[in-house]
C-alpha positions as CSV (number, residue, x, y, z in Angstrom):
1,X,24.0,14.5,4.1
2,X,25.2,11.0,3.7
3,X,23.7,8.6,1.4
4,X,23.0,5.9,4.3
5,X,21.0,9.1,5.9
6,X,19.1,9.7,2.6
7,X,15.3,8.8,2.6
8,X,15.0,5.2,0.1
9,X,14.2,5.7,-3.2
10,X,12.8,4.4,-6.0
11,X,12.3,5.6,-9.5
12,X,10.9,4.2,-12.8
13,X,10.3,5.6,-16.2
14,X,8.6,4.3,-19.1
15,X,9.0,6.6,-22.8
16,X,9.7,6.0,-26.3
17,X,12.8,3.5,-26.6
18,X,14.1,0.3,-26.7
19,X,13.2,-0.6,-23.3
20,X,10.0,1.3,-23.3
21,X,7.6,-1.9,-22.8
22,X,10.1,-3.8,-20.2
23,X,9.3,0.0,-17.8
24,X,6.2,0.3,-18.3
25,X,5.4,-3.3,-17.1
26,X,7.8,-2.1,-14.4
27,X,5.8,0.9,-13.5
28,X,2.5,-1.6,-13.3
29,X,4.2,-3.9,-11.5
30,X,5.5,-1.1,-9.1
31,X,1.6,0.0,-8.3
32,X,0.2,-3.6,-8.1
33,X,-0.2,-3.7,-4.6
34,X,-1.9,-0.7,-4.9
35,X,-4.1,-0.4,-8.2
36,X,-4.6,-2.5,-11.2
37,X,-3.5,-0.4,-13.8
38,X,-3.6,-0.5,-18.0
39,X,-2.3,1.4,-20.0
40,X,-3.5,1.9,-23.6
41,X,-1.5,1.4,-26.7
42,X,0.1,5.0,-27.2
43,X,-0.8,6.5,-30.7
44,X,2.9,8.7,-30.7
45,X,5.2,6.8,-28.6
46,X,7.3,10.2,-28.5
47,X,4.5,11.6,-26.8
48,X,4.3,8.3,-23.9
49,X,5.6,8.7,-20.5
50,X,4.8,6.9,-17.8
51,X,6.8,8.2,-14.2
52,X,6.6,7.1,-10.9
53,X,8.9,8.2,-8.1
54,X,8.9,6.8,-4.8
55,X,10.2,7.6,-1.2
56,X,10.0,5.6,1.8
57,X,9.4,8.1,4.9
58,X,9.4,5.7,8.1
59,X,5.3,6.1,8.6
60,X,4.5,7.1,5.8
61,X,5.5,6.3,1.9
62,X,5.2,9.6,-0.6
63,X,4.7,8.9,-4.7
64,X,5.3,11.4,-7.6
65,X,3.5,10.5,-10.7
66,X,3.9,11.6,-14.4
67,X,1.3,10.2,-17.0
68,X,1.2,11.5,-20.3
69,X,0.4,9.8,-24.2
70,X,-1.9,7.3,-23.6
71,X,-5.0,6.4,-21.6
72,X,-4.6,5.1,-17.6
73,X,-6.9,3.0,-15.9
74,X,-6.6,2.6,-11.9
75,X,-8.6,0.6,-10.5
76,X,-8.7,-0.8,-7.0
77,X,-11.5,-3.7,-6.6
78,X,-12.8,-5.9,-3.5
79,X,-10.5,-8.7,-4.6
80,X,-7.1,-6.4,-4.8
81,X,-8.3,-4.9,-1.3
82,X,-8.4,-8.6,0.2
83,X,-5.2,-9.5,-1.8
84,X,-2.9,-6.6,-0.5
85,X,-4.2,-6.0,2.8
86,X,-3.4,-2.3,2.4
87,X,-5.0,-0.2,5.4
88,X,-3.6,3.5,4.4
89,X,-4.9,6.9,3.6
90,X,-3.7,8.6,0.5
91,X,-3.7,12.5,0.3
92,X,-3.1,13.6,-3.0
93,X,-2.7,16.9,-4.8
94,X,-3.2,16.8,-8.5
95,X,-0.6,19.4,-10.0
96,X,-1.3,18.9,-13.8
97,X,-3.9,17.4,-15.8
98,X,-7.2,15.3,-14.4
99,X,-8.9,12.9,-14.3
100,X,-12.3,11.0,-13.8
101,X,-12.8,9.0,-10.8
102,X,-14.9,6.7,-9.1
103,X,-16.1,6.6,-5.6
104,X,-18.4,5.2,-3.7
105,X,-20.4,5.1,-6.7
106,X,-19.9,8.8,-7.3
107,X,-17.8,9.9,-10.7
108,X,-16.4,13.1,-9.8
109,X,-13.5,15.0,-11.9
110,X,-10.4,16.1,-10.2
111,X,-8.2,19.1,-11.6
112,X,-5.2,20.6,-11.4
113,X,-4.7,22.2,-8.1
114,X,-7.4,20.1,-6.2
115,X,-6.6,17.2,-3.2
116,X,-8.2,14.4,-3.0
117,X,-8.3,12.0,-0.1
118,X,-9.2,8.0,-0.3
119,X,-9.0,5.2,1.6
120,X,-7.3,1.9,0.1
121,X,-9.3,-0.8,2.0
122,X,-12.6,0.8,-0.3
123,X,-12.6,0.2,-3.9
124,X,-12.1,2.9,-6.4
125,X,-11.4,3.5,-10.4
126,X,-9.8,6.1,-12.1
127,X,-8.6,7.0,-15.9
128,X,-7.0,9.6,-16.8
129,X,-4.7,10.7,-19.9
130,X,-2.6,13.3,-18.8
131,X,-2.0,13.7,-14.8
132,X,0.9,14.7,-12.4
133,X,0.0,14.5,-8.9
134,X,2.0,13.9,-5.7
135,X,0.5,11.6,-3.2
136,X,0.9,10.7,0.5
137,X,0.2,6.9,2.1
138,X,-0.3,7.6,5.4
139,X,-2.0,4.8,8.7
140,X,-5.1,5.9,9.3
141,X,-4.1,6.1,12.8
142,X,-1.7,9.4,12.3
143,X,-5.5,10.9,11.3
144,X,-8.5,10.4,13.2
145,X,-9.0,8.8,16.4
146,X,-12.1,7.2,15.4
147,X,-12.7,5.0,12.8
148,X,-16.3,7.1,11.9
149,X,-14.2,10.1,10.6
150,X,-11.5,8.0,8.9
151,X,-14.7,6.8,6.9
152,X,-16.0,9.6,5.8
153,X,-12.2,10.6,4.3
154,X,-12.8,8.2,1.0
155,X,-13.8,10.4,-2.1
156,X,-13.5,13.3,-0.3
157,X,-12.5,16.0,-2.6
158,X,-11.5,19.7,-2.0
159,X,-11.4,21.7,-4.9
160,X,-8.6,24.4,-5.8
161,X,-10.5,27.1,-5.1
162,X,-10.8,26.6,-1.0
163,X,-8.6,27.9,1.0
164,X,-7.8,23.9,2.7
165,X,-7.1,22.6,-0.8
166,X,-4.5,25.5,-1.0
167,X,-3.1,25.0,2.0
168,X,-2.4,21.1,1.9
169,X,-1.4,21.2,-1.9
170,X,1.0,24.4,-0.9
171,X,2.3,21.6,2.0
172,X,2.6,18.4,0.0
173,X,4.7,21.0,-2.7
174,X,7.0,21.7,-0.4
175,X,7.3,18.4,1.3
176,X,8.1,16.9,-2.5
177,X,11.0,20.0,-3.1
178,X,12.4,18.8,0.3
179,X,12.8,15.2,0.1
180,X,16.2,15.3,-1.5
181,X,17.2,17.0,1.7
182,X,15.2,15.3,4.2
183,X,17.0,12.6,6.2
184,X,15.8,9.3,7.7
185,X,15.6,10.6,11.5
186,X,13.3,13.8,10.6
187,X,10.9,11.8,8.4
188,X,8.7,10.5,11.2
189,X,8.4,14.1,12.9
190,X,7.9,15.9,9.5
191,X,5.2,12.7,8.9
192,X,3.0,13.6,12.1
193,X,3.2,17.1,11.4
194,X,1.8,16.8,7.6
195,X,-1.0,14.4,9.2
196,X,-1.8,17.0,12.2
197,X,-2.3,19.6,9.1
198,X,-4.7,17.3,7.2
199,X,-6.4,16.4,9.9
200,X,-7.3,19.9,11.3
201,X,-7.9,21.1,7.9
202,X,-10.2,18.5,6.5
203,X,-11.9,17.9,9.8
204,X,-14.9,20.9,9.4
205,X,-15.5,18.7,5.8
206,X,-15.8,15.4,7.7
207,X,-17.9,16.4,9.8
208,X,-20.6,17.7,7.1
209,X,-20.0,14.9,5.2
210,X,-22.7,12.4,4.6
211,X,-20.7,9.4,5.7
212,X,-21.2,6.6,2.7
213,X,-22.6,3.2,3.3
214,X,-19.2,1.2,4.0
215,X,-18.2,-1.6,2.0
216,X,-19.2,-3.9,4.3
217,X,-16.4,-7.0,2.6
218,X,-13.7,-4.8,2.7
219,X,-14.1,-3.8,6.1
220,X,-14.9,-7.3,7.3
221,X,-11.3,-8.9,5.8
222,X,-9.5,-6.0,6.8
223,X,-10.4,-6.6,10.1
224,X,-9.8,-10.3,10.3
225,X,-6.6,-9.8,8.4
226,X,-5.4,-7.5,11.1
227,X,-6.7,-10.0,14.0
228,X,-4.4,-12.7,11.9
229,X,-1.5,-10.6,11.7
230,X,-1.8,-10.0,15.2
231,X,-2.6,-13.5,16.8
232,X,-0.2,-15.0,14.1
233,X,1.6,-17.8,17.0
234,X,-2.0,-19.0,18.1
235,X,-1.8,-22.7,17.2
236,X,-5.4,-22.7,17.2
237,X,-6.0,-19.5,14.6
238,X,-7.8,-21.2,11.8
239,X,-11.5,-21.3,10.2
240,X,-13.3,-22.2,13.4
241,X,-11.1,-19.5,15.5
242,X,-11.7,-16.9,12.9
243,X,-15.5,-18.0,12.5
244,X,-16.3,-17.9,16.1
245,X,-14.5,-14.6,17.0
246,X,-16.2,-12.3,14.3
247,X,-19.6,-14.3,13.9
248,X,-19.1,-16.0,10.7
249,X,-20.1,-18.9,9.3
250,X,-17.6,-21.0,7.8
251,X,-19.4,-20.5,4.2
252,X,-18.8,-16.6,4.7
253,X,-15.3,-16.7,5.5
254,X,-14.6,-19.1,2.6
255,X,-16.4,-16.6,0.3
256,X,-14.5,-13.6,1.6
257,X,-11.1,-15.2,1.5
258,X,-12.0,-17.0,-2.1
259,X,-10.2,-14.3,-4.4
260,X,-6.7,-14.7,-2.3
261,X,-6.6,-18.3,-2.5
262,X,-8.6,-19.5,0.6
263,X,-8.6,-18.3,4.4
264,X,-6.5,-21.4,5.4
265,X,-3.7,-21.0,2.7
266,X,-3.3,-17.3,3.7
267,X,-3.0,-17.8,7.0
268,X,-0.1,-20.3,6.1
269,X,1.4,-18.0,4.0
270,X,1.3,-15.0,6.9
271,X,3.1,-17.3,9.1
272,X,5.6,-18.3,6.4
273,X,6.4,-14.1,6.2
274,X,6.6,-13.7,9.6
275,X,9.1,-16.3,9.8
276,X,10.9,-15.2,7.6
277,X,11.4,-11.8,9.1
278,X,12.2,-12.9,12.2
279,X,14.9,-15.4,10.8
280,X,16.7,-12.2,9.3
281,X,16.4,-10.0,12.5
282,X,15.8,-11.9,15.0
283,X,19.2,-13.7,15.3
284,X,19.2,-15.0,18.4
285,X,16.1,-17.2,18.4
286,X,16.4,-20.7,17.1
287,X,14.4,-21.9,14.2
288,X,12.8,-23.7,16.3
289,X,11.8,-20.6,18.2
290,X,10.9,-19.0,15.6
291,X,8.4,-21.6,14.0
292,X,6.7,-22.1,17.8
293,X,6.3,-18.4,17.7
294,X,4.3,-17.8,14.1
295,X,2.1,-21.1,15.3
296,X,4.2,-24.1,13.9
297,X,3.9,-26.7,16.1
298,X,5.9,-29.5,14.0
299,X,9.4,-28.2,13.3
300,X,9.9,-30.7,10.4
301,X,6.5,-29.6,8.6
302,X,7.6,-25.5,9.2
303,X,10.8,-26.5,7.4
304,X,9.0,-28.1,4.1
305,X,6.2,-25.7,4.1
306,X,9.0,-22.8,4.6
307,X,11.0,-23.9,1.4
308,X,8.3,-24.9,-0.7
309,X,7.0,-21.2,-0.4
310,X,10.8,-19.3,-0.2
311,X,13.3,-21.9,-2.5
312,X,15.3,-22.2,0.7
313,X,15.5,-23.8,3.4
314,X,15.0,-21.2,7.5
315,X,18.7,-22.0,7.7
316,X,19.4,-20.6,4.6
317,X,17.6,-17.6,5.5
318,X,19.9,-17.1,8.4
319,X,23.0,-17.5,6.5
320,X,21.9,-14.8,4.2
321,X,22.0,-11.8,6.4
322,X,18.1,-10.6,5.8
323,X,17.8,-10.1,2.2
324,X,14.1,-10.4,1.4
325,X,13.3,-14.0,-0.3
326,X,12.6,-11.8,-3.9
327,X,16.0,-10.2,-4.0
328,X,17.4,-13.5,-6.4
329,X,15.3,-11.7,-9.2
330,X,15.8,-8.6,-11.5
331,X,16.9,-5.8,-10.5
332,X,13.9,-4.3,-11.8
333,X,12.1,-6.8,-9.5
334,X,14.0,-5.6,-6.7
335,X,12.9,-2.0,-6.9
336,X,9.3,-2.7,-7.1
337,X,9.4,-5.6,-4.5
338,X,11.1,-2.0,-2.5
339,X,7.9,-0.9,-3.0
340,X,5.9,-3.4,-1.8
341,X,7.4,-3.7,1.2
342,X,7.5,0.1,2.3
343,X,3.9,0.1,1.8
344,X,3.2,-3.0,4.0
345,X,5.6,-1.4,6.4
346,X,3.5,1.4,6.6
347,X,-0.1,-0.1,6.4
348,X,1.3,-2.4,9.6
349,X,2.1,0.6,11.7
């Protein structure tokens, strides 16, 4: 197989050596969008390693971890939820190790053999000190049809001992052994298949399953962030648009878009990304296209409010042949900014 048909990749790895702290703030940076995580001060740095692999699967993004030496902290929060705008499922098998997690106010310990399924637009925390797991981001849509039973998925746990835990894990395995030799143009089918296996597997559980109460934030700016994404060229999408469509008052959507900087400002800056990706791919539209299109109605103001938040000006952008506005930074950067971007590929499907 060619390398151009090769799934994208990312790796990082953080052990004892010179460059030890520089990749493990790498491997942080790499799950920000994701988790906040810490890391405690290893007491035998030739014991710390800190792994993270990543592949980038079309509709879906799959991770390999390796944590070992220290203590982890994950921990996902109502202001990271609003923040990343993440709406995936994640299916993971743990292979080695545990650890303690937190769920819908529920602790529960996950071992070595078990899957465990949650939902990233519902907060979460997890620690663990020795853990190798592979885990699968998949749209909620590739699951359930209705948004009841993708509800019910977060926390749920199926321990190593049923036969569905042994049947996904034995899947995910295989899937992992097989991404050296999986190309670009099977991903999406081998995708919908692993999804079609979770699905009818977990489904008996889901059904059973007290549903928790919902947190009822998240759920709220998920949904208006997925309106905005989708209405981004209404010149009219602001506060009182937002407000009157979902039933808010303007003090309520204030609060809920408080810890990302303010409804206002993030519409602003979803219009600035859009833009920008239609500037690299979308090369025969005008700029002035382009800015009519995300909901900028003064071409002049769209060009100052574009380089303030990019260093360059939309011509620039066009000259540039589609690299992504980060891609001036490390190459560390660059692989984690990979990251980033696969998952809000995905979580936009």
């Amino acid at each position: 197989m060619s390398s151009a048909a090769k799934l994208p990749s990312n790796s990082v790895l953080a052990e004892a050596g010179a460059d030890c702290r520089r990749k493990s703030q790498l491997f942080a940076e790499t799950l920000d969008p994701v988790f906040g995580t810490t890391m405690a001060t290893p007491e035998k740095i030739t014991d710390f390693r800190a792994g993270l692999s990543t592949y980038f699967m079309g509709p879906a993004v799959f991770f390999v971890a390796d944590l070992l030496g220290t203590t982890y902290t994950f921990s996902r929060d109502s202001e990271r939820i609003a923040r990343s705008g993440l709406d995936l499922i994640f299916v993971q098998k743990t292979l080695e190790g545990s650890d303690v997690r937190t769920v819908n106010g529920e602790t529960m310990l996950v071992e070595a053999g078990d899957i465990s399924i949650f939902d990233l637009s519902r907060p979460m925390h997890a620690e663990t000190q020795y853990c190798r797991n592979l885990t699968l981001a998949l749209p909620r849509h590739l699951l359930f049809s209705k948004d009841v039973q993708n509800d019910a998925l977060h926390g749920l746990l199926l321990k190593r001992s049923t036969s569905s835990a042994r049947l996904i894990g034995s899947h995910l395995r295989a899937l992992f052994e097989d991404l050296a030799d999986i190309s670009q143009e099977e991903a999406p089918a081998i995708v919908t298949a692993t999804a079609n296996l979770v699905t009818n597997l977990v489904g008996p559980q889901v059904a059973d399953r007290s549903l928790p109460s919902p947190t009822v934030r998240g759920a709220v700016i998920m949904q208006i962030r997925r309106y905005i994404e989708q209405h981004i060229a209404l010149p009219d999408l602001g506060p009182d648009h937002l407000c009157k469509m979902f039933g808010l008052s303007r003090a309520s959507l204030y609060r809920l878009f408080e810890p990302i900087g303010g409804v206002t400002d993030y519409i602003r800056t979803r219009r600035l990304r859009a833009a920008f990706d239609m500037l690299a791919n979308e090369r025969h539209r005008t700029v002035g296209e382009i800015a009519y299109a995300c909901g900028f109605a003064d071409i002049s103001a769209f060009s100052r409010a574009f380089r303030h938040q990019f260093g360059m000006s939309p011509s620039e952008v066009r000259d540039m042949g589609g690299g992504m506005p980060h891609a001036r930074g490390s190459a560390d950067r660059q692989a984690a900014t990979s990251v980033h971007d696969w998952l809000r590929i995905v979580s936009a499907l």
